[in-house]
C-alpha positions, 0 to 999 in steps of 0.5 A, a space after each residue: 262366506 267363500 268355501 273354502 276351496 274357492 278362498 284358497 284358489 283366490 289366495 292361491 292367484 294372489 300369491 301367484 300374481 305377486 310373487 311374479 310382480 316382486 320377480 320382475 323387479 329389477 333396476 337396469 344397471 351398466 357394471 363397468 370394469 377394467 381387465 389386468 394391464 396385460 390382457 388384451 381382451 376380456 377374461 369374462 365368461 360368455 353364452 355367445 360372443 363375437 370380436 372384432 379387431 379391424 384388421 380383416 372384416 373392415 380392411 377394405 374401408 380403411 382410411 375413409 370414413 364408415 357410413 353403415 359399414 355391417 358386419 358379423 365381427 371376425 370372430 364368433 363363439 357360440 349359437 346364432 348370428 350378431 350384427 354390428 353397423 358402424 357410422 362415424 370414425 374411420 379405421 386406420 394403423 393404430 397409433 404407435 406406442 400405446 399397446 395396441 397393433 394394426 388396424 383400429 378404430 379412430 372416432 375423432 370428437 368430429 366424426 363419432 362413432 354409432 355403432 347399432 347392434 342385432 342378434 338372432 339371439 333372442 335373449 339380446 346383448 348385454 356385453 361390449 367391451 373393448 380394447 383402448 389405449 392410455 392415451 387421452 383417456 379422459 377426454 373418450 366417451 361411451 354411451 350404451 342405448 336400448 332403445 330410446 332409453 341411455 343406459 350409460 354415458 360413461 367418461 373413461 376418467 374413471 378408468 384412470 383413476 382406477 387403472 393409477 390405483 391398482 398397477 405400478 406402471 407410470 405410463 398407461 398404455 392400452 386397457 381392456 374395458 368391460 361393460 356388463 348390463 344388468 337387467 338391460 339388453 344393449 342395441 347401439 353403442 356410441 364412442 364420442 371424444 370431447 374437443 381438444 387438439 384436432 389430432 386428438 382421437 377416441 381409438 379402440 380396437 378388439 370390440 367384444 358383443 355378447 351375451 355374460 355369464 361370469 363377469 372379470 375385473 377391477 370394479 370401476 363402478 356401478 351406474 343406472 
């Protein structure tokens, strides 16, 4: 028979190991929202975040299609640095009549857009959003990536209906989109549009990366 003490420290590294595997359970999950018709950016709280509107860091590459185009986004708030590679799309004036002004980001279902993200931040990226137009809505899509692993493959048909339920206008014109990530870190967005009209295009603009403290929004939904 153990002494006591020795029994006691054995339950003691029991009780250490299992409250520590029951800490460490948590599903990964992409909450996805949409801000009120007339915000043009995220009302959500933040550790760090940046943001980019295209009409200054991505002005020299308008009108051609971006291949590893890098940048710091145009506007940072908080400690260290995050990166954004985009591949795919190409900037251009915003189409007309849809909200948005100056130049965004085009991703035609030809030429989508992968945009791969870093930070020195140790604690990741857990946030993108973004700003985009009515227009089209439920043929635009999102996927978030850490990694190998697809977090979200997410259809913006869902925001419509949402969007239709919650605002008296007829016509929708341009929606702010949340992404928050629960118990993931985000490395690589992608923004795709499915094939219709060769005019037709994903256009997004003020893209916004970071790291959530309080989330904004109408729920659209919860997925894993």
């Amino acid at each position: 028979m153990l002494p006591s003490m020795t029994k006691f420290f054995f339950i003691f590294l029991f009780a250490l190991h299992y409250g520590a595997a029951v800490g460490e359970q948590c599903t990964p999950r992409v909450e996805v929202t949409v801000e009120d018709m007339q915000s043009l950016n995220t009302t959500a709280t933040f550790e760090y975040r940046v943001n980019e509107n295209f009409d200054l860091t991505f002005n020299s590459t308008k009108g051609r299609f971006l291949y590893n185009d890098c940048t710091r986004y145009g506007t940072r708030y908080g400690p260290g640095l995050i990166t954004g590679c985009y591949t795919g799309g190409k900037v251009l004036e915003a189409l007309e009549g849809y909200g948005t002004e100056g130049l965004a980001l085009l991703s035609p279902h030809s030429d989508p857009t992968t945009i791969r993200l870093t930070t020195t931040n140790r604690n990741g990226i857990n946030y993108f959003g973004l700003l985009t137009t009515g227009r089209m809505l439920h043929r635009n899509i999102l996927e978030l990536w850490s990694g190998e692993n697809r977090l979200l493959n997410f259809n913006f048909i869902n925001v419509k209906n949402v969007v239709r339920s919650t605002s008296e206008r007829q016509e929708l014109r341009s929606i702010f989109l949340n992404f928050y990530c629960h118990c993931c870190t985000i490395d690589k967005v992608v923004l795709s549009h499915k094939k219709s009209k060769l005019t037709e295009t994903f256009e997004s603009d003020t893209h916004t990366v970071g790291r959530f403290r309080t989330i904004s929004g109408t729920l659209v939904g919860n997925y894993s």
